[in-house]
C-alpha positions as CSV (number, residue, x, y, z in Angstrom):
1,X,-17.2,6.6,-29.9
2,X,-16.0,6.7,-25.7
3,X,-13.4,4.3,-26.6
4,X,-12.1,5.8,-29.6
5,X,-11.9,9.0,-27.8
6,X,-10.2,6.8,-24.7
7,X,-7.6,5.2,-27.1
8,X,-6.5,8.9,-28.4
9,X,-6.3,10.1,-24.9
10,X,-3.4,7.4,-23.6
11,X,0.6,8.3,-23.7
12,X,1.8,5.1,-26.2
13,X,4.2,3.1,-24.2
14,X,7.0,0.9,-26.2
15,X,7.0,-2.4,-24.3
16,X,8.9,-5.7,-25.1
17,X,7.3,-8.0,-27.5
18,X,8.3,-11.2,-25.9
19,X,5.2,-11.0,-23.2
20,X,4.2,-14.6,-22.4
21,X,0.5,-14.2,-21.4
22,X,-2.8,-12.7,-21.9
23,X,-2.7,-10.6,-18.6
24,X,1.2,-9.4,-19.2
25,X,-0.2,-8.3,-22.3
26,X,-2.9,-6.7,-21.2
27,X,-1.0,-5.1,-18.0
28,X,1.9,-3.7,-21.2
29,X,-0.9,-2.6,-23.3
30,X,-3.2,-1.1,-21.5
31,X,-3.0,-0.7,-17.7
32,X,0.7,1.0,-18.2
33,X,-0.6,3.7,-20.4
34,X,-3.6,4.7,-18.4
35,X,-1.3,4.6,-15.1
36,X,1.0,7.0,-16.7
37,X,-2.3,9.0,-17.9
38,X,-3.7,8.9,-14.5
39,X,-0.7,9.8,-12.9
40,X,-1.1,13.0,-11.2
41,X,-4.9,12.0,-10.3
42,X,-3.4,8.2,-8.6
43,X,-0.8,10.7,-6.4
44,X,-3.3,13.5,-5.8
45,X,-5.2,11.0,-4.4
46,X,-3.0,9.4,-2.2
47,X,-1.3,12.4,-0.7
48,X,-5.1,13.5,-0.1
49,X,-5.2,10.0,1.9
50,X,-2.7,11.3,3.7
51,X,-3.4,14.8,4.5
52,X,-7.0,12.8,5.8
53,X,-4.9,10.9,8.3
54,X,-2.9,13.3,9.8
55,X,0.1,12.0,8.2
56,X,0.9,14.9,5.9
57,X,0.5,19.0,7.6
58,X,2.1,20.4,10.4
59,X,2.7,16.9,11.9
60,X,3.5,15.6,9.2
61,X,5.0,11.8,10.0
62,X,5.0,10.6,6.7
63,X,7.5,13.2,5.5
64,X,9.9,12.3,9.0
65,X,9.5,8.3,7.6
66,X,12.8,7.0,6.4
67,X,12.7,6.0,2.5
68,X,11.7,2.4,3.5
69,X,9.3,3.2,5.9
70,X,7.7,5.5,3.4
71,X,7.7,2.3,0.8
72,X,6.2,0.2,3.8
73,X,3.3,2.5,4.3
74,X,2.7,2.9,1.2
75,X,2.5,-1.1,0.3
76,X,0.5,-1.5,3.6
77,X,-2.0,0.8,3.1
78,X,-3.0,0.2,-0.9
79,X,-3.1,-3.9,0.4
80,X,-5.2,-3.4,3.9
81,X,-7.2,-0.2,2.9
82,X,-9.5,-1.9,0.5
83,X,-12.2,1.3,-0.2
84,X,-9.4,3.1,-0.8
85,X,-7.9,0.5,-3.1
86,X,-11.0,0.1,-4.8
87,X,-11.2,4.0,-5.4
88,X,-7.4,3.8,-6.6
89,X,-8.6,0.5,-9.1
90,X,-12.1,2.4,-10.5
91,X,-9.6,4.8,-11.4
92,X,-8.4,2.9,-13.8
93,X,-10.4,1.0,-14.8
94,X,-12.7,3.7,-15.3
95,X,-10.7,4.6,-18.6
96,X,-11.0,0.9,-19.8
97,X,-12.7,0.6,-23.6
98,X,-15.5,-1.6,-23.6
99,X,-13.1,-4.5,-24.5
100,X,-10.6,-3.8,-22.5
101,X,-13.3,-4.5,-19.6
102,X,-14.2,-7.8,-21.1
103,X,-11.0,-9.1,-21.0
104,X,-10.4,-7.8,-17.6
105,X,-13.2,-9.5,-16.3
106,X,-12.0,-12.9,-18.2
107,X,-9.1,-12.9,-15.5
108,X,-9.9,-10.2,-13.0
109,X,-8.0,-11.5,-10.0
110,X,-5.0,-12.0,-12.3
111,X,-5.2,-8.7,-13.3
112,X,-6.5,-7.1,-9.7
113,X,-3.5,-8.1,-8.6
114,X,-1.1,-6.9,-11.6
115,X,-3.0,-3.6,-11.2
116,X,-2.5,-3.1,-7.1
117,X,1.3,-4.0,-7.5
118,X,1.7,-1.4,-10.2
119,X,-0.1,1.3,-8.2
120,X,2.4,0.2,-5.0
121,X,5.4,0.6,-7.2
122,X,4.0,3.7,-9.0
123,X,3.6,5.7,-5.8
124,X,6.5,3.9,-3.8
125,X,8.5,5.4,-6.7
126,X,7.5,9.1,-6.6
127,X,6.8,9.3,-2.8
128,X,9.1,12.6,-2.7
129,X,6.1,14.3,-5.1
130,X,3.7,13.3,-2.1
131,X,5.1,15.7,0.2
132,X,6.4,18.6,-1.4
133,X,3.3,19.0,-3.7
């Protein structure tokens, strides 16, 4: 029944048919659609990250970072901050069905890794939201 109700909760995502392995079908089938779910909660989080470290507020040197330097802090912090990696991960995994976690665990670093680099290039790509939000 929870992952009935999780299936009916996820945004369907068209994706190219032509994916060559189990984890790009996996990442196309069901990490895409919960990220786009979980959107607002992945960039409430980080810009809460921020506001924690002083980079966001009436100092707030995030929003003086050039474009790049934005991107670069962003990639730097989801690879070297691992409890808050992990908290941006159980996330998402946390809407996985029952065999969706089963087959995640069949190739977890694979996937780990698929999963970080989406975050990165989810946030990197709406960094603007993080600071006028």
């Amino acid at each position: 029944m929870r992952d009935t109700a999780l299936l009916a909760l996820r945004p369907q995502i068209t994706s190219d048919a032509t994916t060559t392995s189990l984890a790009e079908t996996f990442q196309n089938q069901t990490l895409r659609p919960i990220l786009k779910l979980q959107n607002d909660l992945l960039l409430s989080l980080f810009r809460h990250y921020l506001t924690k470290r002083k980079q966001l507020g009436p100092d707030a040197r995030f929003a003086k970072m050039s474009a790049a330097e934005q991107e670069a802090y962003i990639d730097h912090t989801i690879r070297t901050d691992l409890k808050f990696r992990n908290l941006l991960v159980g996330t998402v995994i946390g809407q996985f069905t029952t065999n969706e976690w089963a087959v995640f665990l069949a190739d977890e670093s694979e996937l780990t890794r698929r999963l970080g680099n989406m975050l990165t290039q989810r946030i990197q790509s709406q960094k603007e939201a993080l600071i006028t939000s």
